[in-house]
MOPAC internal coordinates of N, CA, C and O (Angstrom, degrees):
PM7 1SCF
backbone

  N    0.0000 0     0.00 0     0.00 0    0    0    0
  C    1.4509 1     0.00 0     0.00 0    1    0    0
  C    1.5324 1   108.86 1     0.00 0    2    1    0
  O    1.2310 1   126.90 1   -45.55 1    3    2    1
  N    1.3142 1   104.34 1   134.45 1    3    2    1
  C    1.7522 1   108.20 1   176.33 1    5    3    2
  C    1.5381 1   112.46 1   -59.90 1    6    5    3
  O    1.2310 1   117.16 1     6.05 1    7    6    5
  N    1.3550 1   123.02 1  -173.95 1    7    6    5
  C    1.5213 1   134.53 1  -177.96 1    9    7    6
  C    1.4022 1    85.20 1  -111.92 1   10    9    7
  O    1.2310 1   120.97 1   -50.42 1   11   10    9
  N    1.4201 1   115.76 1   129.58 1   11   10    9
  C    1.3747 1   124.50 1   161.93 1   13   11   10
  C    1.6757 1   119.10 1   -93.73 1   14   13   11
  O    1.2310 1   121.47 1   -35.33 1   15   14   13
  N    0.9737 1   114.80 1   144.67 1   15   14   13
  C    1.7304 1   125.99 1  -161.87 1   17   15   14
  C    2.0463 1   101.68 1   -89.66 1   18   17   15
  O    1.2310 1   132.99 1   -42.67 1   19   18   17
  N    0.9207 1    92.50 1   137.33 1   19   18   17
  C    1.5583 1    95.22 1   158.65 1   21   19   18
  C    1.5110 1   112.25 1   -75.79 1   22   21   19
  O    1.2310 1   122.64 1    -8.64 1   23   22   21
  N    1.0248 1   112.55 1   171.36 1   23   22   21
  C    1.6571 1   118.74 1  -159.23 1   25   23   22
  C    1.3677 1    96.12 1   -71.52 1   26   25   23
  O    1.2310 1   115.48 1   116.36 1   27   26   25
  N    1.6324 1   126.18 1   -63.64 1   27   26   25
  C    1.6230 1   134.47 1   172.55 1   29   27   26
  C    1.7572 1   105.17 1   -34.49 1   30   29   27
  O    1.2310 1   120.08 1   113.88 1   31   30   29
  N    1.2692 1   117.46 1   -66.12 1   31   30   29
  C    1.3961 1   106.62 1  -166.06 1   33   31   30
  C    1.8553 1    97.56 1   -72.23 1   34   33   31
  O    1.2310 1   103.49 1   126.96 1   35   34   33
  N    0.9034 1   147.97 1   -53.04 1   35   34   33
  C    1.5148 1   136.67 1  -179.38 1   37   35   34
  C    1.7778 1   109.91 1   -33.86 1   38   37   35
  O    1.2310 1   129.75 1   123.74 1   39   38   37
  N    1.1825 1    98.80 1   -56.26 1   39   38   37
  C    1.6905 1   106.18 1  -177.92 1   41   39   38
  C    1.1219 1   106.12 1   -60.86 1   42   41   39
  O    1.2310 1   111.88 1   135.39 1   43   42   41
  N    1.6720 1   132.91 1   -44.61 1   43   42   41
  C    1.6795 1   126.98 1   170.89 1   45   43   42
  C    1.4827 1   108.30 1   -53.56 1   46   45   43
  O    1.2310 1   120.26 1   118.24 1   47   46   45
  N    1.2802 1   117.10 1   -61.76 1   47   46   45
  C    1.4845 1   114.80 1   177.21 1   49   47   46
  C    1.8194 1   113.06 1   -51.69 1   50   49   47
  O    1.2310 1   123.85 1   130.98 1   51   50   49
  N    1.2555 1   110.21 1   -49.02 1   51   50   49
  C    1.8054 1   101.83 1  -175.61 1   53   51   50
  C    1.3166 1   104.58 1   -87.71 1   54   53   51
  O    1.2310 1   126.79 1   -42.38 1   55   54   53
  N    1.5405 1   104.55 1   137.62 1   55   54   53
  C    1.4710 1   109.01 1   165.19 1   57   55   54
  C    1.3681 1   115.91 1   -73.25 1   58   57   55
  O    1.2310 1   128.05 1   154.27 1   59   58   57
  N    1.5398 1   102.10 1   -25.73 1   59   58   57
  C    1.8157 1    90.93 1  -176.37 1   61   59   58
  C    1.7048 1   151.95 1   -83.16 1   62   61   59
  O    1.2310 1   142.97 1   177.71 1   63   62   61
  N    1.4628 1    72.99 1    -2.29 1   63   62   61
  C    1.4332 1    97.16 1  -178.01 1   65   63   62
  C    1.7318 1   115.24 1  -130.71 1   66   65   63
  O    1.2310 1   121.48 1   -51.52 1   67   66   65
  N    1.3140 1   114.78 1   128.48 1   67   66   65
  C    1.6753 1   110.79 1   167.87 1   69   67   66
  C    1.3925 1   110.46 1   -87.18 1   70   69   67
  O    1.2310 1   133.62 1   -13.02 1   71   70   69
  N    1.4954 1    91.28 1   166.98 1   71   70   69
  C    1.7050 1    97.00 1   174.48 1   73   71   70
  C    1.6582 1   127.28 1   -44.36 1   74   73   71
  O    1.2310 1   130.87 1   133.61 1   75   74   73
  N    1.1211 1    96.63 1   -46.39 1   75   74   73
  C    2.1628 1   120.47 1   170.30 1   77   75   74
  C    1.4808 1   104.06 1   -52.21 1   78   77   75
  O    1.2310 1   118.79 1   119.64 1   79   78   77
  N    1.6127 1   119.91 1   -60.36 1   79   78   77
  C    1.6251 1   109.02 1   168.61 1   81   79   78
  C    1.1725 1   125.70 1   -42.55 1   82   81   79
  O    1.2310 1   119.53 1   121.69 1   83   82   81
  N    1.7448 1   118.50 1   -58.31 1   83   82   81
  C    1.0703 1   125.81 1  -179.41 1   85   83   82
  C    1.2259 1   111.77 1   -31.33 1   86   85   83
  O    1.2310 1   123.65 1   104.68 1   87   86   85
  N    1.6682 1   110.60 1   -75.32 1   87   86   85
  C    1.4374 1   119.27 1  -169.97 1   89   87   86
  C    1.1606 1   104.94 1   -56.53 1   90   89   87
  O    1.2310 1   109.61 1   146.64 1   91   90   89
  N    1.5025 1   137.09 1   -33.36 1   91   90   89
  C    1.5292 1   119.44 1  -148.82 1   93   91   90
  C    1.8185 1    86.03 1   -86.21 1   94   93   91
  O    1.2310 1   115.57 1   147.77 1   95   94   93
  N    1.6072 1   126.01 1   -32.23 1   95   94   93
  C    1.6279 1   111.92 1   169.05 1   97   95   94
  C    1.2261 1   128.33 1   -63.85 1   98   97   95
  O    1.2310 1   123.50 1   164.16 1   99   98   97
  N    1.6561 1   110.90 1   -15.84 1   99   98   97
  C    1.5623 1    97.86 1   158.42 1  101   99   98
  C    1.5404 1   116.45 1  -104.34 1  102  101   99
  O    1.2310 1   119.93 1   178.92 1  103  102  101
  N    1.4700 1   117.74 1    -1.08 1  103  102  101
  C    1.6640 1    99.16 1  -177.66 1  105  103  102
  C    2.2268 1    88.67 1   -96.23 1  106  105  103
  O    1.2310 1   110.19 1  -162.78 1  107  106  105
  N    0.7044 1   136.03 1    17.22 1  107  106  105
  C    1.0984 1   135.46 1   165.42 1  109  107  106
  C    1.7770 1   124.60 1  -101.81 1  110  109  107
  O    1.2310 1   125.84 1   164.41 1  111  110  109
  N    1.4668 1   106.38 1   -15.59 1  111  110  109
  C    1.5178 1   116.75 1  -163.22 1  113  111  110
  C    1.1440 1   127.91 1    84.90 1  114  113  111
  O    1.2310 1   119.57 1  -172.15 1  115  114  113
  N    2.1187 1   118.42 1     7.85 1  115  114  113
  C    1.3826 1    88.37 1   178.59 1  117  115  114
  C    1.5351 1   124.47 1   -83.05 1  118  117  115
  O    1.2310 1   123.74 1   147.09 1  119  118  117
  N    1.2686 1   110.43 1   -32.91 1  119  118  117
  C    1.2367 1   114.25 1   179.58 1  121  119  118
  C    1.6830 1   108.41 1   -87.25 1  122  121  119
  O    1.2310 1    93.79 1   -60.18 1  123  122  121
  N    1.5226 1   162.84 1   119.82 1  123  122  121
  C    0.9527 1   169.34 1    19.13 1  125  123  122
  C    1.6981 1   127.45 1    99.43 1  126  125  123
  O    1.2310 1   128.44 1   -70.18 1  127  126  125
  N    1.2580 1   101.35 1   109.82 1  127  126  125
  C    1.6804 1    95.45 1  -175.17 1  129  127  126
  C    1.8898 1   114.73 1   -66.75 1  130  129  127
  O    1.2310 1   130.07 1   -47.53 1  131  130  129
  N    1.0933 1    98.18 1   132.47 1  131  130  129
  C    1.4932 1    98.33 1  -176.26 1  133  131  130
  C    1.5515 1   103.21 1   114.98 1  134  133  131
  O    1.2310 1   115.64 1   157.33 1  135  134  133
  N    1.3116 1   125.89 1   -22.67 1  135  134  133
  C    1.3930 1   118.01 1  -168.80 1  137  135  134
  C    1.4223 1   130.11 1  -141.92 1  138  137  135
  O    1.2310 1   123.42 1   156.99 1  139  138  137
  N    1.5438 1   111.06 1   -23.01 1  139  138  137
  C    1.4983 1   130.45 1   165.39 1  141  139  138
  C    1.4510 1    94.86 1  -104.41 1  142  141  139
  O    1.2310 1   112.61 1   146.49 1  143  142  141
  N    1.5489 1   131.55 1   -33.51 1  143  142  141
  C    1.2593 1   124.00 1  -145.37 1  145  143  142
  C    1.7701 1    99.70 1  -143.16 1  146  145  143
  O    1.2310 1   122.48 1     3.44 1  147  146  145
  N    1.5192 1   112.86 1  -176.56 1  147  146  145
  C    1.3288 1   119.92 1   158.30 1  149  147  146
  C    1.3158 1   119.47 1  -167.89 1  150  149  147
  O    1.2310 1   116.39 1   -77.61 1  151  150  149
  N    1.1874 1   124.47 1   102.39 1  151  150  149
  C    1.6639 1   138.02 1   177.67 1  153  151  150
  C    1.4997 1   107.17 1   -65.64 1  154  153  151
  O    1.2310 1   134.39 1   -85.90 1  155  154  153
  N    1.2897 1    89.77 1    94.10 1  155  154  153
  C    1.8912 1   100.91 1   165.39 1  157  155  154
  C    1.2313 1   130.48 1   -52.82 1  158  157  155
  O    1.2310 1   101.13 1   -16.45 1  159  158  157
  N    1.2763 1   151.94 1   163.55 1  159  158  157
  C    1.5804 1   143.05 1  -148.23 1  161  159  158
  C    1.8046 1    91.88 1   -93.16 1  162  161  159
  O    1.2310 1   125.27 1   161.78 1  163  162  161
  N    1.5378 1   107.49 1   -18.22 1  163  162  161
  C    1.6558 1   103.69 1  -176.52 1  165  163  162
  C    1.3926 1   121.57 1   -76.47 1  166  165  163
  O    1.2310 1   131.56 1   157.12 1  167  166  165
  N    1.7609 1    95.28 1   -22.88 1  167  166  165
  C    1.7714 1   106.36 1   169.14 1  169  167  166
  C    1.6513 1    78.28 1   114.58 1  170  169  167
  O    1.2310 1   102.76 1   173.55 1  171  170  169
  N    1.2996 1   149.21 1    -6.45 1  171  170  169
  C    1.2308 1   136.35 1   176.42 1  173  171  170
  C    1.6427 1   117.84 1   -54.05 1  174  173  171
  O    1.2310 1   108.17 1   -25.68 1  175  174  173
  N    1.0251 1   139.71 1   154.32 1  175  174  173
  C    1.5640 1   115.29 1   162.33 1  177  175  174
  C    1.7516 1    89.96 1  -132.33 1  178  177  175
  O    1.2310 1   141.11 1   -31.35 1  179  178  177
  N    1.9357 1    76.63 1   148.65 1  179  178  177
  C    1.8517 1    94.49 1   170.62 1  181  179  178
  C    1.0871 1   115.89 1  -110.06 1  182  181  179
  O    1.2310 1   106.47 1   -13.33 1  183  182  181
  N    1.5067 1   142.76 1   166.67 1  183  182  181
  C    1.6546 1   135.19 1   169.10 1  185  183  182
  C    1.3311 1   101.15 1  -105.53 1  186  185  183
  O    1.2310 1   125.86 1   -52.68 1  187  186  185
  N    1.3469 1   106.35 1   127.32 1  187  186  185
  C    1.7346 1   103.71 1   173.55 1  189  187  186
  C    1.6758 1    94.71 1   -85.34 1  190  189  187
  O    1.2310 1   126.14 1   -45.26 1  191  190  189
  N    1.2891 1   105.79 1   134.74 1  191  190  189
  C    2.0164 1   115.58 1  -172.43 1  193  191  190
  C    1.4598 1    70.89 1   -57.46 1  194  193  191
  O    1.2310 1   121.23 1    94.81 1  195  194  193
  N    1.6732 1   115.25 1   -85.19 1  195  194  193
  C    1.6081 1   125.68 1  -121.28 1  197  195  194
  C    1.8295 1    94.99 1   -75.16 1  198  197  195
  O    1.2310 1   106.42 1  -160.48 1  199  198  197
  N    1.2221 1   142.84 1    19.52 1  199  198  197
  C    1.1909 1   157.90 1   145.03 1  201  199  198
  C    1.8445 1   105.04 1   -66.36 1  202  201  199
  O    1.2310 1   122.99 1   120.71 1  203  202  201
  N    1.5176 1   111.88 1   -59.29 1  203  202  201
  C    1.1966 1   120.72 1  -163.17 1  205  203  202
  C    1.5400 1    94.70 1   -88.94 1  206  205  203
  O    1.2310 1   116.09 1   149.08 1  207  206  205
  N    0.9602 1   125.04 1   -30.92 1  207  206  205
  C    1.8467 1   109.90 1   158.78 1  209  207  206
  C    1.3319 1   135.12 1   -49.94 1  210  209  207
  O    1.2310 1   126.94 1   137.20 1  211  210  209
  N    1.6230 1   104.25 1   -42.80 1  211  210  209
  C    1.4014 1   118.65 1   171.53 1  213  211  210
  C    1.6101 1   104.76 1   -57.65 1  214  213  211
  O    1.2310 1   127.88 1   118.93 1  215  214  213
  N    1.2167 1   102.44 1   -61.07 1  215  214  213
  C    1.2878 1    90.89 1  -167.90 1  217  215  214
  C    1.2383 1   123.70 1   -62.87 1  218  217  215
  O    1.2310 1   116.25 1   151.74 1  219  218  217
  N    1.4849 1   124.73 1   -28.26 1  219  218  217
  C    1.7945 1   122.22 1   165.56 1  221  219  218
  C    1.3951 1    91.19 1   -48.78 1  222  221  219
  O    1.2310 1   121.47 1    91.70 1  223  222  221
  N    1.0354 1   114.79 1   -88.30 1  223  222  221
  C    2.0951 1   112.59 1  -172.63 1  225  223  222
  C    1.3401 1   116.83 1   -46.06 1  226  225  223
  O    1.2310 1   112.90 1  -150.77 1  227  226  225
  N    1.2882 1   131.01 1    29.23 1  227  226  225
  C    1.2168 1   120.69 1   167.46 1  229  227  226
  C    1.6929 1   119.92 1  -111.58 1  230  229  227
  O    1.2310 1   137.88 1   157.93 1  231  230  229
  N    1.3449 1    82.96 1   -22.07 1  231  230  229
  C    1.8268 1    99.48 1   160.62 1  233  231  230
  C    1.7671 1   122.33 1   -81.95 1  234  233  231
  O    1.2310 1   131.50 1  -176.00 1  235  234  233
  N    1.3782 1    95.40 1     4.00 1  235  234  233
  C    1.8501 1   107.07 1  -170.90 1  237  235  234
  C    1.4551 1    96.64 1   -54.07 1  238  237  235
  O    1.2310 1   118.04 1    97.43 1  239  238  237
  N    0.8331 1   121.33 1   -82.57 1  239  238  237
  C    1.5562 1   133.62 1  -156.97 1  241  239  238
  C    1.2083 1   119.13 1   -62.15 1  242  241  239
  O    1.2310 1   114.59 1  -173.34 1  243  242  241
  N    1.4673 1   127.86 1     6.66 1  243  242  241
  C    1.3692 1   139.31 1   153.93 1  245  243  242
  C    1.4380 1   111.82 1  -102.32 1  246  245  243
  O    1.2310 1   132.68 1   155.82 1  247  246  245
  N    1.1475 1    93.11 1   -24.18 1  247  246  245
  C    2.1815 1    97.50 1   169.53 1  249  247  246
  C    1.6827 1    97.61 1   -69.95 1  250  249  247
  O    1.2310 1   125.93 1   119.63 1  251  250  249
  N    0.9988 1   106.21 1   -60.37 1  251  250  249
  C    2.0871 1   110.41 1   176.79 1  253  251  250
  C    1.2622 1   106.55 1   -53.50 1  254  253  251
  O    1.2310 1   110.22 1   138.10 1  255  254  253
  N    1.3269 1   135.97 1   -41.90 1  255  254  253
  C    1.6246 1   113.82 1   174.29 1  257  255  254
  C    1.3992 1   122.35 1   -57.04 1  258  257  255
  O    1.2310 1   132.63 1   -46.35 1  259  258  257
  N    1.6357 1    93.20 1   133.65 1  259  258  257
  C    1.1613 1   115.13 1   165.68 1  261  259  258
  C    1.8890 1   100.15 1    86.54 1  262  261  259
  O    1.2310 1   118.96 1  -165.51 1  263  262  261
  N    1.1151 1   119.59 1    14.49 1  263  262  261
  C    1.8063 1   133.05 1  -177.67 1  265  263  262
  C    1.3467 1    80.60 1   -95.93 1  266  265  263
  O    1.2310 1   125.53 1   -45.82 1  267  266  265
  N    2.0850 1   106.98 1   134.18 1  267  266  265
  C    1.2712 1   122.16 1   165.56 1  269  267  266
  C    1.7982 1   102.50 1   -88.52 1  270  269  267
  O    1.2310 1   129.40 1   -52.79 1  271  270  269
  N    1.5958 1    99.49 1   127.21 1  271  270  269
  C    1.4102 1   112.03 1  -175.44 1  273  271  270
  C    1.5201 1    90.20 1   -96.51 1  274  273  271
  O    1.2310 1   120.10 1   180.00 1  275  274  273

Protein backbone atom coordinates (compact mmCIF):
# COMPACT_ATOMS: atom_id res chain seq x y z
CA UNK A 1 0.00 0.00 0.00
CA UNK A 2 1.24 3.54 -0.92
CA UNK A 3 1.84 6.42 1.84
CA UNK A 4 -1.05 8.68 1.63
CA UNK A 5 -0.33 12.56 1.86
CA UNK A 6 -2.13 14.93 4.09
CA UNK A 7 -3.99 17.49 2.18
CA UNK A 8 -1.00 20.40 2.84
CA UNK A 9 1.81 18.12 1.67
CA UNK A 10 -0.23 16.73 -1.61
CA UNK A 11 -0.96 20.39 -2.69
CA UNK A 12 2.98 21.26 -2.17
CA UNK A 13 3.84 18.30 -4.23
CA UNK A 14 0.89 18.91 -7.06
CA UNK A 15 0.93 21.83 -9.06
CA UNK A 16 -2.58 21.34 -9.97
CA UNK A 17 -4.46 21.55 -7.32
CA UNK A 18 -4.48 23.92 -3.99
CA UNK A 19 -5.40 23.05 -0.69
CA UNK A 20 -9.19 24.89 -1.23
CA UNK A 21 -9.63 22.55 -4.47
CA UNK A 22 -8.71 19.65 -2.76
CA UNK A 23 -11.13 20.13 -0.02
CA UNK A 24 -13.81 21.73 -2.05
CA UNK A 25 -13.49 17.95 -4.32
CA UNK A 26 -14.03 16.19 -1.34
CA UNK A 27 -16.53 18.40 0.64
CA UNK A 28 -18.58 18.39 -2.62
CA UNK A 29 -18.30 14.49 -3.57
CA UNK A 30 -16.06 14.64 -6.32
CA UNK A 31 -13.35 12.77 -5.25
CA UNK A 32 -14.65 9.80 -2.78
CA UNK A 33 -13.66 8.31 0.53
CA UNK A 34 -12.05 5.02 0.01
CA UNK A 35 -10.56 5.91 -3.36
CA UNK A 36 -9.23 9.50 -4.04
CA UNK A 37 -9.05 9.94 -0.27
CA UNK A 38 -9.15 8.33 3.35
CA UNK A 39 -10.69 9.74 6.60
CA UNK A 40 -8.72 8.44 9.47
CA UNK A 41 -10.62 7.38 12.72
CA UNK A 42 -8.97 10.92 14.13
CA UNK A 43 -11.08 12.84 11.48
CA UNK A 44 -7.60 13.55 9.66
CA UNK A 45 -7.92 12.97 5.89
CA UNK A 46 -5.13 11.63 3.50
CA UNK A 47 -5.10 11.75 -0.49
CA UNK A 48 -4.24 8.52 -1.95
CA UNK A 49 -1.91 10.13 -5.19
CA UNK A 50 -2.59 6.89 -7.36
CA UNK A 51 -6.54 7.24 -6.48
CA UNK A 52 -6.24 10.95 -7.68
CA UNK A 53 -4.43 9.82 -10.88
CA UNK A 54 -7.06 7.49 -11.81
CA UNK A 55 -9.36 9.78 -11.60
CA UNK A 56 -7.60 12.61 -13.86
CA UNK A 57 -7.38 9.57 -16.47
CA UNK A 58 -10.66 8.51 -16.11
CA UNK A 59 -12.10 11.40 -17.97
CA UNK A 60 -9.27 10.66 -20.84
CA UNK A 61 -11.27 9.16 -23.34
CA UNK A 62 -13.98 11.69 -23.49
CA UNK A 63 -11.24 14.44 -23.69
CA UNK A 64 -10.00 12.23 -27.03
CA UNK A 65 -13.41 12.13 -28.55
CA UNK A 66 -13.91 13.53 -31.47
CA UNK A 67 -9.63 14.65 -31.55
CA UNK A 68 -8.33 14.29 -35.24
CA UNK A 69 -5.54 11.57 -34.83
Amino acid sequence: MEEPFRIKEFAETCPYYSETAIRNKINEGVWLNGREYIKAPDGHIYIIKSGVIAWIFSNAPKLNKGMKH
